[in-house]
C-alpha positions as protocol buffer text, in pm:
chain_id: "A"
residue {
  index: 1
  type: UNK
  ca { x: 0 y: 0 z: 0 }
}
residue {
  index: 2
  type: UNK
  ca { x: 169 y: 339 z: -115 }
}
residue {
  index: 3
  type: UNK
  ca { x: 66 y: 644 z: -48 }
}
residue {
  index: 4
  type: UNK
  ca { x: 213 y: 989 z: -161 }
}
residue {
  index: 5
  type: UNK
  ca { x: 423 y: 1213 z: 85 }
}
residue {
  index: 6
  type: UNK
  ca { x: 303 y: 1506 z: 269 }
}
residue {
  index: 7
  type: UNK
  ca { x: 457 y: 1840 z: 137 }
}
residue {
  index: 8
  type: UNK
  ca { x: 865 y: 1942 z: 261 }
}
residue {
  index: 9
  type: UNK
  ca { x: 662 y: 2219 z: 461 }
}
residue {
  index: 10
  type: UNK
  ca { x: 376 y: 2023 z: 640 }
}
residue {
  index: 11
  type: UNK
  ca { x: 696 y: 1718 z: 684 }
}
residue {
  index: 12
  type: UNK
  ca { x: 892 y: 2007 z: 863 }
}
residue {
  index: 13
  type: UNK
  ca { x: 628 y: 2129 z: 1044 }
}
residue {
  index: 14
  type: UNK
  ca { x: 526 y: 1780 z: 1166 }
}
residue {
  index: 15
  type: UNK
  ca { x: 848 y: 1698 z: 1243 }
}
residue {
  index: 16
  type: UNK
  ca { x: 885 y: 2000 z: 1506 }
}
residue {
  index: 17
  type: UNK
  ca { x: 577 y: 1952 z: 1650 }
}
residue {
  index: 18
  type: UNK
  ca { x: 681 y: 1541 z: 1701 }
}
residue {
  index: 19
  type: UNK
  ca { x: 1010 y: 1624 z: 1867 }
}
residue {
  index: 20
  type: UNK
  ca { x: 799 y: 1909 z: 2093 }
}
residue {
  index: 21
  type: UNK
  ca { x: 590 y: 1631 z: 2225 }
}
residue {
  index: 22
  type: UNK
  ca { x: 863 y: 1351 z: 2261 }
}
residue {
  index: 23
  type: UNK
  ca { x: 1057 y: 1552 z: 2481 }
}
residue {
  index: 24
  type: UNK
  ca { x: 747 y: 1696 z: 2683 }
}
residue {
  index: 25
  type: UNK
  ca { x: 577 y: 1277 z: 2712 }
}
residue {
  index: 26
  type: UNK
  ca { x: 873 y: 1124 z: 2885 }
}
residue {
  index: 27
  type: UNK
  ca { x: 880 y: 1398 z: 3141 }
}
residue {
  index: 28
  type: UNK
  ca { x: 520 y: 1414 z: 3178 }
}
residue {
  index: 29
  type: UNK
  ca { x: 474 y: 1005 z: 3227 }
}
residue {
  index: 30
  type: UNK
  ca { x: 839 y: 1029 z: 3511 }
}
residue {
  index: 31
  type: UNK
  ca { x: 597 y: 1223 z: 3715 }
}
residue {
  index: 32
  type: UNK
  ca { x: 265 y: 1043 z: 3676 }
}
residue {
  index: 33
  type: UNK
  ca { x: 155 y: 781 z: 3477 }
}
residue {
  index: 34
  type: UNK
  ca { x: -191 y: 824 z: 3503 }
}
residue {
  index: 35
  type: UNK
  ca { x: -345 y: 954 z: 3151 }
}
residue {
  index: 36
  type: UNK
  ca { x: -586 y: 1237 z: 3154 }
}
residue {
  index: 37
  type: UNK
  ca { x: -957 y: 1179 z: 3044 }
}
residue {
  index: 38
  type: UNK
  ca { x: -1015 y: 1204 z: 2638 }
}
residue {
  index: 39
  type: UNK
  ca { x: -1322 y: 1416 z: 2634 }
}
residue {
  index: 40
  type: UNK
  ca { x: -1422 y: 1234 z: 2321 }
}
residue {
  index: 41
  type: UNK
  ca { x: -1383 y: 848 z: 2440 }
}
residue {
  index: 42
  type: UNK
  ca { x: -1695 y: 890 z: 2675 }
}
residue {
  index: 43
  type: UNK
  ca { x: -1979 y: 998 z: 2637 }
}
residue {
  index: 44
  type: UNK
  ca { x: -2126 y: 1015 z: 3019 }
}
residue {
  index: 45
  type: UNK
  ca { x: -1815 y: 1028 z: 3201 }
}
residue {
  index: 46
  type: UNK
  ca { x: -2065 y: 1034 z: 3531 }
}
residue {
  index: 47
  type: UNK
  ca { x: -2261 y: 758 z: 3425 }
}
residue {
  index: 48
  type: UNK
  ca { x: -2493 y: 576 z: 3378 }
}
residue {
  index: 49
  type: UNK
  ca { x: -2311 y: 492 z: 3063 }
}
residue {
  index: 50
  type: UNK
  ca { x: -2488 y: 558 z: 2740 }
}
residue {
  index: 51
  type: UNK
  ca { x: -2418 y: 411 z: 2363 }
}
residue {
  index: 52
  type: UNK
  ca { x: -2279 y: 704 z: 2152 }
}
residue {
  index: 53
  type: UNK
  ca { x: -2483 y: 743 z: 1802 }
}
residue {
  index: 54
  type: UNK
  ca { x: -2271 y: 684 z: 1529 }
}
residue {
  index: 55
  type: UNK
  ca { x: -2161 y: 1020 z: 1369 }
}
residue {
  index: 56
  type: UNK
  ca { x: -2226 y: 855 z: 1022 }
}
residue {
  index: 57
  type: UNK
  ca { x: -2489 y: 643 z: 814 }
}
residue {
  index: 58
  type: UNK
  ca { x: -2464 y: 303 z: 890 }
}
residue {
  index: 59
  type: UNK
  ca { x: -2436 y: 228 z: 529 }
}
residue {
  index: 60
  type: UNK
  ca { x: -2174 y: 456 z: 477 }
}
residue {
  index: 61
  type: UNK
  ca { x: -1907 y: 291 z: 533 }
}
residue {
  index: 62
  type: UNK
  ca { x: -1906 y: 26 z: 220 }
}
residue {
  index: 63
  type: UNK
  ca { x: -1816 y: -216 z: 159 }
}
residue {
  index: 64
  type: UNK
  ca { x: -1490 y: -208 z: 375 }
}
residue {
  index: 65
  type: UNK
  ca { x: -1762 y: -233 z: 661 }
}
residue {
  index: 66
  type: UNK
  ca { x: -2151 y: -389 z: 573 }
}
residue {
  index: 67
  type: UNK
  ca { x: -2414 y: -214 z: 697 }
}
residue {
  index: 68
  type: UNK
  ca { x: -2540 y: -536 z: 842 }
}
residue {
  index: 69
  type: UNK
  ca { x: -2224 y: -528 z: 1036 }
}
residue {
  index: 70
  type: UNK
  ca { x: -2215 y: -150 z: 1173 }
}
residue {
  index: 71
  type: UNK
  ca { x: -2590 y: -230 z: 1288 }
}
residue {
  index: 72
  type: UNK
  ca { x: -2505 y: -542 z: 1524 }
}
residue {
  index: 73
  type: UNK
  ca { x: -2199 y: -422 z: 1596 }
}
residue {
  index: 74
  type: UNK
  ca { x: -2315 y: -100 z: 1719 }
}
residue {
  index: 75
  type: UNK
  ca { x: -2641 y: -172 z: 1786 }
}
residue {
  index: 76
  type: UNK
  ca { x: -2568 y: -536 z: 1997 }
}
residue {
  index: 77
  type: UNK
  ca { x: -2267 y: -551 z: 2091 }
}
residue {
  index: 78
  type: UNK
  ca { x: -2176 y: -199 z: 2238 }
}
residue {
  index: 79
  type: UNK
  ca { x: -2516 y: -165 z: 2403 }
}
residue {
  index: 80
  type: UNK
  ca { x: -2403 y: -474 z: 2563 }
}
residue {
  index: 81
  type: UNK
  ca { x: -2073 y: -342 z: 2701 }
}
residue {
  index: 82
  type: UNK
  ca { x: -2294 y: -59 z: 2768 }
}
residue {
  index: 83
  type: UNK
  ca { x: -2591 y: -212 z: 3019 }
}
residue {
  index: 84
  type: UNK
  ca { x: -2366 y: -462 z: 3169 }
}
residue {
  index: 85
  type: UNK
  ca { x: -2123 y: -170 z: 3281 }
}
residue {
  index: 86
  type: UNK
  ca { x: -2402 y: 13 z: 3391 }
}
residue {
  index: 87
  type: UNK
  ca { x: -2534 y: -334 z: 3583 }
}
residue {
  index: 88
  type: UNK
  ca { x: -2150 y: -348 z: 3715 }
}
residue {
  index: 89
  type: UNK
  ca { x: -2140 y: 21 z: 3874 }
}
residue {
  index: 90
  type: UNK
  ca { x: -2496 y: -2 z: 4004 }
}
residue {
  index: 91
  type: UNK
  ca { x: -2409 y: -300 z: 4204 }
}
residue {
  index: 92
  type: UNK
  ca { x: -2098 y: -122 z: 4362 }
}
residue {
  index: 93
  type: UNK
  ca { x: -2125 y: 263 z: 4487 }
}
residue {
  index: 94
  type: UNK
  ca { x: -1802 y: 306 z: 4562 }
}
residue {
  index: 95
  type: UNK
  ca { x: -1757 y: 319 z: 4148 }
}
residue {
  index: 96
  type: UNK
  ca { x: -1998 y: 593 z: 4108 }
}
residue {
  index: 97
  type: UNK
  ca { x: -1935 y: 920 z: 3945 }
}
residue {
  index: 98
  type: UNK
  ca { x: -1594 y: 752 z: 3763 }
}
residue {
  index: 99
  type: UNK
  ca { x: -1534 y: 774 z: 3406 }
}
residue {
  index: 100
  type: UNK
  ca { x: -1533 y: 430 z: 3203 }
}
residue {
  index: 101
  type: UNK
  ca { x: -1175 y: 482 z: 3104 }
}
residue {
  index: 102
  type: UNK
  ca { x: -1107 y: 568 z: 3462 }
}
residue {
  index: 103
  type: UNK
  ca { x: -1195 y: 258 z: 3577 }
}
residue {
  index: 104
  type: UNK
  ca { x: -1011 y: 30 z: 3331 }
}
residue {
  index: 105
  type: UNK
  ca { x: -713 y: 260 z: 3419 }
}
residue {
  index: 106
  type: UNK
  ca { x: -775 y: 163 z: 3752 }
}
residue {
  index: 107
  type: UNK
  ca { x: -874 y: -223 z: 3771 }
}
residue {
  index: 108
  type: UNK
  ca { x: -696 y: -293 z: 4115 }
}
residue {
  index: 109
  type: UNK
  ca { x: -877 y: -23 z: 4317 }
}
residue {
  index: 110
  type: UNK
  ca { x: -1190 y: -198 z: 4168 }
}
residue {
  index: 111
  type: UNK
  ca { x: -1375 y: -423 z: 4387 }
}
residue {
  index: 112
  type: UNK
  ca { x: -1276 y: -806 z: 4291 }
}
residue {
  index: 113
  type: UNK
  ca { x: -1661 y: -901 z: 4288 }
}
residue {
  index: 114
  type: UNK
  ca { x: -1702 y: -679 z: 3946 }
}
residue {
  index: 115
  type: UNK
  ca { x: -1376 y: -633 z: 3797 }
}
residue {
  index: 116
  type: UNK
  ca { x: -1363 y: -859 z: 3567 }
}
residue {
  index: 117
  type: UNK
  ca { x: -1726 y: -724 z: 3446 }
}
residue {
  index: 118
  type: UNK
  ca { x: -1545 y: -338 z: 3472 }
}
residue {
  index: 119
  type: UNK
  ca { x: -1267 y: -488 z: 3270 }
}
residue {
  index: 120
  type: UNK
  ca { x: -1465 y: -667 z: 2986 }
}
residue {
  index: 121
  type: UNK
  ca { x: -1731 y: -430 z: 2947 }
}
residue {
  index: 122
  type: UNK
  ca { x: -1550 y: -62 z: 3044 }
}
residue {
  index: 123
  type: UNK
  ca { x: -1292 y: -188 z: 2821 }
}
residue {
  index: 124
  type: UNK
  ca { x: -1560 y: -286 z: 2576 }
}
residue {
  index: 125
  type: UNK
  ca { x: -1730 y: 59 z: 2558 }
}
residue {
  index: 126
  type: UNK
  ca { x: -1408 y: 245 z: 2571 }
}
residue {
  index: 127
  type: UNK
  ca { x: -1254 y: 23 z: 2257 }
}
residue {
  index: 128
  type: UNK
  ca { x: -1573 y: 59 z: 2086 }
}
residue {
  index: 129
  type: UNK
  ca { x: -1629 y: 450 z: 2149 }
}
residue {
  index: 130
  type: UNK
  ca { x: -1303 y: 497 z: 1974 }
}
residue {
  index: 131
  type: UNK
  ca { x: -1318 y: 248 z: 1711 }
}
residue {
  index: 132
  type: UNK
  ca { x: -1624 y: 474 z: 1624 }
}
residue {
  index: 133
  type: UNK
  ca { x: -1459 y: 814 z: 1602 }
}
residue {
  index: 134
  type: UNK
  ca { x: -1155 y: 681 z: 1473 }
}
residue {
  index: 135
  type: UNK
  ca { x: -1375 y: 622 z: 1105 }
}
residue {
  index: 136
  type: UNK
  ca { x: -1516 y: 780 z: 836 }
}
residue {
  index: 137
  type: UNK
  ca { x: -1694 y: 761 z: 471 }
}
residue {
  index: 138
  type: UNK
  ca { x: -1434 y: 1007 z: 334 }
}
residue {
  index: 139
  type: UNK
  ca { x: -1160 y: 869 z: 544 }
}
residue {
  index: 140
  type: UNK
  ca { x: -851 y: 698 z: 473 }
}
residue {
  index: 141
  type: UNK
  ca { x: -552 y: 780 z: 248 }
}
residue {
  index: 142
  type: UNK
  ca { x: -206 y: 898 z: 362 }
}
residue {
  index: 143
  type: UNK
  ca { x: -210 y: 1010 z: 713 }
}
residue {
  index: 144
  type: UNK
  ca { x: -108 y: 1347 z: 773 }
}
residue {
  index: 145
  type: UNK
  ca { x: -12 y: 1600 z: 1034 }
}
residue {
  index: 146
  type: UNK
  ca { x: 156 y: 1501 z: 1353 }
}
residue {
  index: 147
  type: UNK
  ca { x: 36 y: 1133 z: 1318 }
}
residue {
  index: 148
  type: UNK
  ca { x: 201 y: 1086 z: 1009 }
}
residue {
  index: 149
  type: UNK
  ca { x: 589 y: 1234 z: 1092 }
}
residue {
  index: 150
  type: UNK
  ca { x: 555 y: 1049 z: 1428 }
}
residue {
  index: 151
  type: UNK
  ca { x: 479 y: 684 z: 1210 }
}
residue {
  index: 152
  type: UNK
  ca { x: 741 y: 782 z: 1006 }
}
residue {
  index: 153
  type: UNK
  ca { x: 990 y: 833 z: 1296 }
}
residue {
  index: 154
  type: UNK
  ca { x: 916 y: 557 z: 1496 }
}
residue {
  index: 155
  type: UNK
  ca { x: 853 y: 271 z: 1169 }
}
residue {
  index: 156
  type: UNK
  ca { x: 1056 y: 439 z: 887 }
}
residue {
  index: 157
  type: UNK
  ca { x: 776 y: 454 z: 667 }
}
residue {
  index: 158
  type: UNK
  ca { x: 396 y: 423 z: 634 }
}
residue {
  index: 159
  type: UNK
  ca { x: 369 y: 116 z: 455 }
}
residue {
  index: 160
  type: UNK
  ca { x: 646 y: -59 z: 719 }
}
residue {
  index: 161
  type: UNK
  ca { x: 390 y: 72 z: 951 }
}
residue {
  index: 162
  type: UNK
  ca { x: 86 y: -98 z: 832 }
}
residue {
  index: 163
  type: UNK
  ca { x: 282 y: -442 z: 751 }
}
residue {
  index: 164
  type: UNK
  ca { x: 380 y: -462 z: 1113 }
}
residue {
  index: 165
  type: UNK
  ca { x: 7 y: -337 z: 1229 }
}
residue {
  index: 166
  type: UNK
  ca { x: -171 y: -593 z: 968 }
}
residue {
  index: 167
  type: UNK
  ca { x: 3 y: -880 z: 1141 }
}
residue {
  index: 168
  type: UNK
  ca { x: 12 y: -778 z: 1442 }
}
residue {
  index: 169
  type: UNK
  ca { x: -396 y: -800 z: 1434 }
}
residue {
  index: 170
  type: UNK
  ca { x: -366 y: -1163 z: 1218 }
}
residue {
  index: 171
  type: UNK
  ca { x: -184 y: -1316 z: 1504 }
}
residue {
  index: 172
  type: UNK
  ca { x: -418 y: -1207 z: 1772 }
}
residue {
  index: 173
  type: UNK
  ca { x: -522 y: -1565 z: 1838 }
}
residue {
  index: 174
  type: UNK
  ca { x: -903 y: -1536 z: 1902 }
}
residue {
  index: 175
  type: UNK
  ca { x: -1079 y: -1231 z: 1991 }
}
residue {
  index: 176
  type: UNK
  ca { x: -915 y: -911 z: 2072 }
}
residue {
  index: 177
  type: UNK
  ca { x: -769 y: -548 z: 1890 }
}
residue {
  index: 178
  type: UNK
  ca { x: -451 y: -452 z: 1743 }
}
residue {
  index: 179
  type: UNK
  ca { x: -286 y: -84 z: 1848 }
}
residue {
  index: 180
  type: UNK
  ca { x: -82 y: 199 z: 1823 }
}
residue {
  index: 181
  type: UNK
  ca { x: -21 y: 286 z: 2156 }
}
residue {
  index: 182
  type: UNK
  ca { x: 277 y: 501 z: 2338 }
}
residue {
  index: 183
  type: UNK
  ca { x: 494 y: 375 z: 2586 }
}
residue {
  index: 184
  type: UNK
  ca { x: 746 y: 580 z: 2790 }
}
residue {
  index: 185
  type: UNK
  ca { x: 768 y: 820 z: 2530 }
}
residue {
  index: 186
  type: UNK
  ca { x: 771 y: 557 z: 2181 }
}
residue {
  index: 187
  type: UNK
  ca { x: 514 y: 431 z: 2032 }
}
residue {
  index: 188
  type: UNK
  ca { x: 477 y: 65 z: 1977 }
}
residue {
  index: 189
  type: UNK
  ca { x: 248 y: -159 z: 1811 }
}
residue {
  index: 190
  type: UNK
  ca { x: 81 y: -416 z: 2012 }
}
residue {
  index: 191
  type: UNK
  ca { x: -239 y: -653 z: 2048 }
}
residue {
  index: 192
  type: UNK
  ca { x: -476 y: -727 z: 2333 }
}
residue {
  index: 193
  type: UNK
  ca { x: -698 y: -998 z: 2420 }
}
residue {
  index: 194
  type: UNK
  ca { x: -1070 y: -960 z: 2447 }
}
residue {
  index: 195
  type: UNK
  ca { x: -1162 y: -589 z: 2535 }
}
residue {
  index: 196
  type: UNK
  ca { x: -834 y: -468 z: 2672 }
}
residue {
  index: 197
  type: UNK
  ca { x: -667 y: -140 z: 2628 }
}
residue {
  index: 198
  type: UNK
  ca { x: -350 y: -39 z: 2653 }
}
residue {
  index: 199
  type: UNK
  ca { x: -479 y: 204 z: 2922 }
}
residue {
  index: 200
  type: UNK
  ca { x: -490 y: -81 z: 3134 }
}
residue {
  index: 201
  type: UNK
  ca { x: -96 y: -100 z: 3137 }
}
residue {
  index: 202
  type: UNK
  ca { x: 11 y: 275 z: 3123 }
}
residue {
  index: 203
  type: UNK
  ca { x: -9 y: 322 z: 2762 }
}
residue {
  index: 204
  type: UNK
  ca { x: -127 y: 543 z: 2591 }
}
residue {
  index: 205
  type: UNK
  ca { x: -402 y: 394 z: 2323 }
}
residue {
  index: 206
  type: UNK
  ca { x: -370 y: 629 z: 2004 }
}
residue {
  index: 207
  type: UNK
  ca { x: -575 y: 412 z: 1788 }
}
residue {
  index: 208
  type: UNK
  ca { x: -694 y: 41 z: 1711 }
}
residue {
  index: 209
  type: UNK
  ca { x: -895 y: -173 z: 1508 }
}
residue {
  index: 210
  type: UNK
  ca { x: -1126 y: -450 z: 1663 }
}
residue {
  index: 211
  type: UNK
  ca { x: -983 y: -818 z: 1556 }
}
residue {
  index: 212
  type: UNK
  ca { x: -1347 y: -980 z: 1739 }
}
residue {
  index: 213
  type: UNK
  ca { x: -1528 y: -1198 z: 1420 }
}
residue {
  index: 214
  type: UNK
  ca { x: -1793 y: -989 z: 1494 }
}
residue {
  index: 215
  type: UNK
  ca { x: -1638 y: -673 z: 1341 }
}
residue {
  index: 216
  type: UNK
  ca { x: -1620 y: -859 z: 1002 }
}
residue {
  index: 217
  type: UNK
  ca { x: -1739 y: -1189 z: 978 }
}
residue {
  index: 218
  type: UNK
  ca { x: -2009 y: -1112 z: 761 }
}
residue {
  index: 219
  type: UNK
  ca { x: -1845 y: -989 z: 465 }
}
residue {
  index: 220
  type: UNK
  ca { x: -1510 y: -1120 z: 526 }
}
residue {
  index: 221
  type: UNK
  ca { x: -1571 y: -1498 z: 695 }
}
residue {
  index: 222
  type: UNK
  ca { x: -1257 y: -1619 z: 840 }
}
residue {
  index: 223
  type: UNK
  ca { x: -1046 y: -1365 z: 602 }
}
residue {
  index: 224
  type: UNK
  ca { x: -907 y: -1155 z: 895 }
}
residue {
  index: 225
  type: UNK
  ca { x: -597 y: -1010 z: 650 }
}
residue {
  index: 226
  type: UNK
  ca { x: -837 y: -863 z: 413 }
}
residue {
  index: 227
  type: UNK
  ca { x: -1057 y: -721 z: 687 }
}
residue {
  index: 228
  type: UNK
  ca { x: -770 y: -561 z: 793 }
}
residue {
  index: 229
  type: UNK
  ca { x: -608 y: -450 z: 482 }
}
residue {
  index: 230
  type: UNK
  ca { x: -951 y: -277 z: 359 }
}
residue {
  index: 231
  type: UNK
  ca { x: -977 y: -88 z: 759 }
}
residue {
  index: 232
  type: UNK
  ca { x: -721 y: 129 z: 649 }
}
residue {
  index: 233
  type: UNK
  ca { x: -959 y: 284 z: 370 }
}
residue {
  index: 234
  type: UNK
  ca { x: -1218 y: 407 z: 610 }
}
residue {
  index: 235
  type: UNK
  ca { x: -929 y: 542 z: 932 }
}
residue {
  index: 236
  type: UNK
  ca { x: -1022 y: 880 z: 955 }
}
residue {
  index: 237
  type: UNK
  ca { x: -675 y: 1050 z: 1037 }
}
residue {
  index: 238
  type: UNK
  ca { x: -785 y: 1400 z: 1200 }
}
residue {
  index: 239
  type: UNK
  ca { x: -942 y: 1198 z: 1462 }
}
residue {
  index: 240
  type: UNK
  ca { x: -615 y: 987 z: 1497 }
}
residue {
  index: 241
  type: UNK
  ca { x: -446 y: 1296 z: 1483 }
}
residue {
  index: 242
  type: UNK
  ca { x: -696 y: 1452 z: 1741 }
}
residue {
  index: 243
  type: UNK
  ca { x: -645 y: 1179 z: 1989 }
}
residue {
  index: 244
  type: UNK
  ca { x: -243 y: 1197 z: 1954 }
}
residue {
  index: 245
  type: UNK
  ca { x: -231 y: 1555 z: 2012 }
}
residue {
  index: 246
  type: UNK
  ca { x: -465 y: 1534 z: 2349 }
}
residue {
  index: 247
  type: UNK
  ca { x: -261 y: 1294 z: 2482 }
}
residue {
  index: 248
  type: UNK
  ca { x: 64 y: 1502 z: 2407 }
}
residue {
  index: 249
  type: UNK
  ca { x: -110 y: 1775 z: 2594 }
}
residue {
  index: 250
  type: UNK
  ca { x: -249 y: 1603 z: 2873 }
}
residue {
  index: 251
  type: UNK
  ca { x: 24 y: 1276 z: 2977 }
}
């Protein structure tokens, strides 16, 4: 997959912005390695949790993704994640008032009779809130901006990027994502099983795509590779970009 290079100016620019930020996230994460809240990766940080609406037709985002698909997916399997968090916190007042993605950040301070539900299902509505925001029907393409200097730094190139990314998500035996994530300062690409997030080991989740069969099993069977090579046609990079730069800001 080639794609053509960002301008010498927006490369330069990109490039001074990266080095800004990876001098400013190691000394940020030696002080605390707790991540700030991303205002858009929940939608009720108080709770009771609620399923965001898509900000897109479900149709829209054909064929890379059936429509079929996007309406289960969405539809079931979030508002899933979504009541049986809600079930979770209900059941335990001492997790009221917290953020989704502040308890997943914080599974040991949560109460051993739910944390496994907190884990599967915060982590469930936190992957799926970004997997969300992180597409669109005019998406894909090169990246650009900040995202795109700091692949290039950290993988060499774009396409070296998205080989390593690809099969990282193939080899996720059984259900689970594949991520861009930073770590002390690098970024590093990585896969989790079920509905973890790199949140839940100090990371810092910049983006993923969801590996579960139900994220493409109807159009793509038990073709996982091609599922994942048509994902990239559909990433919607200012979000990506969006997400990096809050977590720059805010490590």
């Amino acid at each position: 997959m080639s794609f053509c290079p960002e301008s010498k100016e927006e490369m330069r620019l990109s490039r001074r912005s990266l080095l800004q930020w990876a001098v400013a996230v190691p000394a940020a994460l030696a002080v605390s390695r707790v991540v700030a809240e991303v205002p858009f990766a929940e939608a009720a940080p108080a709770g009771p949790f609620k399923l965001p609406p898509l900000a897109y037709p479900y149709a829209s985002l054909g064929p890379t993704i059936s429509e079929m698909t996007m309406r289960i997916h969405h539809d079931k399997h979030h508002q899933a994640y979504v009541d049986k968090l809600n079930a979770a916190v209900a059941a335990t007042p001492s997790l009221a008032g917290k953020s989704a993605q502040t308890l997943i950040q914080n599974l040991d301070a949560v109460p051993e009779s739910v944390r496994t539900a907190v884990r599967n299902n915060g982590g469930g509505h936190v992957n799926h809130t970004m997997y969300w925001e992180i597409m669109n029907p005019k998406g894909g393409g090169a990246p650009k901006g900040d995202i795109a200097a700091a692949i290039r730094t950290n993988f060499g190139s774009f396409d070296n990027f998205v080989k390593k990314f690809d099969e990282a998500g193939e080899k996720r035996f059984g259900s689970g994502w594949v991520w861009l994530a930073m770590d002390k300062g690098k970024m590093k690409i990585l896969s989790t099983p079920n509905q973890d997030n790199p949140l839940m080991m100090g990371m810092m989740p910049i983006f993923g795509n969801d590996v579960w069969e139900h994220a493409y099993y109807l159009t793509y069977q038990n073709r996982r590779g091609e599922y994942l090579k048509a994902w990239w046609h559909v990433v919607n990079w200012d979000a990506v970009n969006a997400r990096l730069h809050y977590f720059a800001k805010n490590a």
